[in-house]
C-alpha positions in Angstrom: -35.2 0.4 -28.6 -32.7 0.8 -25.6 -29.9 2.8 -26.3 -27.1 4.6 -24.3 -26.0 7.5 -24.8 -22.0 8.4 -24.1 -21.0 12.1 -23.2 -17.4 11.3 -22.8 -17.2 12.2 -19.3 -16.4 10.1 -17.0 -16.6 10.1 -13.5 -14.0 8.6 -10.8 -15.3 7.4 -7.1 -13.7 10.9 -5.7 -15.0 13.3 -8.3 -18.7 13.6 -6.4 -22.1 12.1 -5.3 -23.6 8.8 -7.2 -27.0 9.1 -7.6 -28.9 8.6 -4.2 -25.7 10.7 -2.1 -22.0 9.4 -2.1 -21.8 6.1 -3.5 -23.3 3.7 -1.3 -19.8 2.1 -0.2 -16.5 4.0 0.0 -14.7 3.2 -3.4 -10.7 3.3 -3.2 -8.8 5.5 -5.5 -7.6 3.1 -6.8 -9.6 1.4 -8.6 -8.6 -0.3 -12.2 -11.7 0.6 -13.4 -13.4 4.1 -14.1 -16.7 4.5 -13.7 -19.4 6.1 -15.5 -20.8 9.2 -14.6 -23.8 9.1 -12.4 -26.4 9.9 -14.3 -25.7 7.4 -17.0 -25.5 5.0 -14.3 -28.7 5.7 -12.8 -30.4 6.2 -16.1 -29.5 2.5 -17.6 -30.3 0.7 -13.9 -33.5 2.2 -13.6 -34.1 1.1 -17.6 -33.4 -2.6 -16.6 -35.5 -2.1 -13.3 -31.8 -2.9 -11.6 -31.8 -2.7 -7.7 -28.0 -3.0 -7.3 -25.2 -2.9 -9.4 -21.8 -4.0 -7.6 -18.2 -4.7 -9.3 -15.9 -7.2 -7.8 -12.8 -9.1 -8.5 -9.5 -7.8 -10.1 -11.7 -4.1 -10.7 -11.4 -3.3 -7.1 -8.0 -5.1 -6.3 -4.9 -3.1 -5.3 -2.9 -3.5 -8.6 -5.8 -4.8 -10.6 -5.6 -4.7 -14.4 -6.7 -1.9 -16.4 -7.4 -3.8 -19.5 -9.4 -7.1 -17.1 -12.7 -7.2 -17.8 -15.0 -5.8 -15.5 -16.7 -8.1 -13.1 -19.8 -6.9 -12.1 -23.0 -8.1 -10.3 -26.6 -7.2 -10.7 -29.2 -7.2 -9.0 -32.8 -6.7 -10.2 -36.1 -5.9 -8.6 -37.9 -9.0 -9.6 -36.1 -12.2 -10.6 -36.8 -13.7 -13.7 -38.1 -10.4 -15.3 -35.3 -10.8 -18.3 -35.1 -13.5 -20.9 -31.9 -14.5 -22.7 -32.2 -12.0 -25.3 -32.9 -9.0 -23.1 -29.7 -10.0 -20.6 -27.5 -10.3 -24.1 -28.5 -6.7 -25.0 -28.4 -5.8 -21.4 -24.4 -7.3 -21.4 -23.8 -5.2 -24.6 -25.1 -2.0 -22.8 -23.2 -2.0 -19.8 -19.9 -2.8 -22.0 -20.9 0.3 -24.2 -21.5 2.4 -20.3 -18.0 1.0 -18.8 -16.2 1.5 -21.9 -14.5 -1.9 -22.1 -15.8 -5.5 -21.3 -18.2 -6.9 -18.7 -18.8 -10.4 -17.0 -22.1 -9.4 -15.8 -23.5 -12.2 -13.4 -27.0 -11.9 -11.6 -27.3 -11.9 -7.9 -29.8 -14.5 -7.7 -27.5 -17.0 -9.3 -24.3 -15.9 -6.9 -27.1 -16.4 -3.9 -28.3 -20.0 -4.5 -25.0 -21.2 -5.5 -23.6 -24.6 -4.2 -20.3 -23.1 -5.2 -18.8 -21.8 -1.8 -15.9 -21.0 -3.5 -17.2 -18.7 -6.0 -19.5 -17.2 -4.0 -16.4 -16.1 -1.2 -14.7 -15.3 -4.4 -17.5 -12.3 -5.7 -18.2 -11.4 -2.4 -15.1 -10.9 -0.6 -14.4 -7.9 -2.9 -18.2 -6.7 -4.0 -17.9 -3.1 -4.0 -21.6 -1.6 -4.7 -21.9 1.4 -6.9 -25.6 1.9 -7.7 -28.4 1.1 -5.0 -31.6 1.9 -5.1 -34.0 1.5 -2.1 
């Protein structure tokens, strides 16, 4: 059974190293969203075998909204790993880790889009915060 545990903390971009250094891109200080401390981070993505977890859209705008839900993008280390179940309990686990809600969409699907719209959308404003090499 997967579970996450909460200590309460919470970590902002300034407040030290992620979990590999710094965080693998500068993060603004102001940011709409707070993220979770690094250890928690790195414990759930190395859980769901996640490569690289980024956050994108109105999280990392200037004026963004606190309350927005958090638009993130994963990527994992082999495609196709998860079935529909495990990327519902997967959603529900990174809501419970950001503290608020998630659009979680996988990288593979942003990659072979014919949507060039949505994909200059998400990647415009990616910001990565976990990367593992």
């Amino acid at each position: 059974m997967l579970r996450t545990e909460m200590t309460g903390h919470r970590q902002t971009p300034n407040d030290g190293p992620g979990p590999f250094g710094p965080y693998p891109e500068p993060l603004p200080g102001w940011l709409s969203v707070v993220l979770p401390p690094a250890a928690d981070l790195t414990a759930f993505c190395r859980r769901w075998k996640i490569r690289d977890l980024a956050i994108f859209g109105t999280a990392v705008q200037l004026g963004g909204d606190p309350s927005a839900p958090v638009e993130a993008m994963v990527g994992f280390w082999r495609a196709g790993q998860w079935v529909l179940d495990d990327f519902a309990r997967l959603q529900g686990e990174i809501c419970s880790l950001f503290g608020r809600e998630v659009n979680l969409i996988e990288r593979a699907t942003v990659d072979v889009s014919n949507n060039p719209v949505l994909r200059q959308r998400i990647f415009r404003s990616v910001r990565t915060i976990y990367l593992e090499r």
